[in-house]
C-alpha positions in Angstrom: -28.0 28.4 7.2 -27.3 30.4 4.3 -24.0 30.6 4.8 -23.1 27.1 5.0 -24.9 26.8 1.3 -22.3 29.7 0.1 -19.1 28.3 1.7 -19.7 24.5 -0.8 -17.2 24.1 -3.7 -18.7 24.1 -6.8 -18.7 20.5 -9.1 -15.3 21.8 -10.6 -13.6 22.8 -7.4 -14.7 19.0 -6.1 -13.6 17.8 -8.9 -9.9 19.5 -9.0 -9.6 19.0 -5.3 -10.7 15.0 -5.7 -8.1 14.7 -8.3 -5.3 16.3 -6.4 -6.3 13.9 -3.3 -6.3 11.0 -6.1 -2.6 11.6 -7.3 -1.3 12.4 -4.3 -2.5 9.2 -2.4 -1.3 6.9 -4.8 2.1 8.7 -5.3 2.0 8.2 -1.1 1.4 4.5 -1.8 4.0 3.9 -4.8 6.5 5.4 -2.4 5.8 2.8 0.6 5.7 -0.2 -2.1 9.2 0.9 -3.4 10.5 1.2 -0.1 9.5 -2.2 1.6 11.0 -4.0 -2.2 14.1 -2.1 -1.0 13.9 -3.4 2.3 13.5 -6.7 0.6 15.7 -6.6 -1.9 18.7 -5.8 0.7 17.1 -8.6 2.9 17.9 -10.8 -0.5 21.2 -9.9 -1.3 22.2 -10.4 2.8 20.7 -14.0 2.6 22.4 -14.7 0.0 25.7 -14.3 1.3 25.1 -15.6 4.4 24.2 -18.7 2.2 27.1 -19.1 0.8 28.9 -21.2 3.5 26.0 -23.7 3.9 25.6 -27.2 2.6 23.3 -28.2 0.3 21.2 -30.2 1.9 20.3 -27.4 4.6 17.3 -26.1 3.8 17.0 -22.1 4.6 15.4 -20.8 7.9 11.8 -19.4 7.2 11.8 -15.9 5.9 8.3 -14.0 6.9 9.7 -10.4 5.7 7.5 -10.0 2.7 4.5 -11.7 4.5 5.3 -8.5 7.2 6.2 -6.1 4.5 3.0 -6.6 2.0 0.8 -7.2 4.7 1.4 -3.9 6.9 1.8 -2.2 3.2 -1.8 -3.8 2.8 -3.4 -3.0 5.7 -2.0 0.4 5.9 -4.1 0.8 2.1 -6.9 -0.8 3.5 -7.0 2.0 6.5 -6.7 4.6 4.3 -9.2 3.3 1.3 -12.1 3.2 4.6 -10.9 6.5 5.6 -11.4 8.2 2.2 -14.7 6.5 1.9 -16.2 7.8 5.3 -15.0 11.1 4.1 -17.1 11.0 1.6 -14.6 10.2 -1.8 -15.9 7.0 -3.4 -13.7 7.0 -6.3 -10.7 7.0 -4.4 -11.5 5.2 -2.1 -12.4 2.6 -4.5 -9.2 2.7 -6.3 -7.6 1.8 -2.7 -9.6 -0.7 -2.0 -8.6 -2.5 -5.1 -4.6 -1.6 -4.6 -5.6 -3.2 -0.9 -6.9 -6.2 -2.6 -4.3 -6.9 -5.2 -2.0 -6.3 -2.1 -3.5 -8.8 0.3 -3.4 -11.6 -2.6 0.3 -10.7 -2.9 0.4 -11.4 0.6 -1.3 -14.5 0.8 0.6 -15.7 -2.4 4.3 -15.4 -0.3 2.9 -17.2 2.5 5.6 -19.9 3.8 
C-alpha cells in the first residue's frame, strides 16, 4: 500500500492538471456551440431564399434545427458535466452543469 500513497499528485500537480482539464473542456464546448450557429446560420440564409418566391400570406414550415442543435449541444454538456463529476472534478463539473443549464433554457426558449 505504500506505493499507491507515493504515486498521488501533490495539491499543485491537481491543481495544474484540473486547470488544464478546465480550459480544455470549455474550449471543446465553445467549438461545438460555434459550429451548430454555423449550421444555423447557413440554414438561415437558405430559408431565406427559398422564401423569396412565396406570398405573404404563407406562413413558413416549422423549423426544429435549433430546437435539435441546442438540445444535442445540451445534452452532450450535460453528459460530460456527470462524467467529470463521477471522476471526481467538482469544479468543472459544476461549471458544465451551469453551461448545460443556460443551454437547455436556450433550448426551451426556441421551442415552436
Amino acid at each position: 500500500m505504500p506505493e499507491l500513497a507515493d504515486k498521488q499528485p501533490s495539491g499543485g500537480e491537481g491543481a495544474l492538471t484540473a486547470g488544464c482539464l478546465l480550459i480544455l473542456v470549455l474550449v471543446a464546448d465553445v467549438a461545438a456551440g460555434l459550429l451548430v450557429v454555423i449550421v444555423l446560420a447557413v440554414r438561415g440564409l437558405g430559408r431565406m431564399d427559398a422564401g423569396a418566391g412565396r406570398t405573404a400570406t404563407s406562413a413558413p414550415p416549422l423549423d426544429w434545427a435549433p430546437v435539435l442543435g441546442f438540445g444535442s449541444l445540451a445534452l452532450a454538456v450535460g453528459v460530460t458535466a456527470v462524467v467529470l463529476l463521477r471522476i471526481g472534478h467538482q469544479v468543472i463539473g459544476a461549471v458544465q452543469l451551469t453551461v448545460c443549464l443556460l443551454l437547455a433554457v436556450h433550448t426551451l426558449s426556441s421551442w415552436p
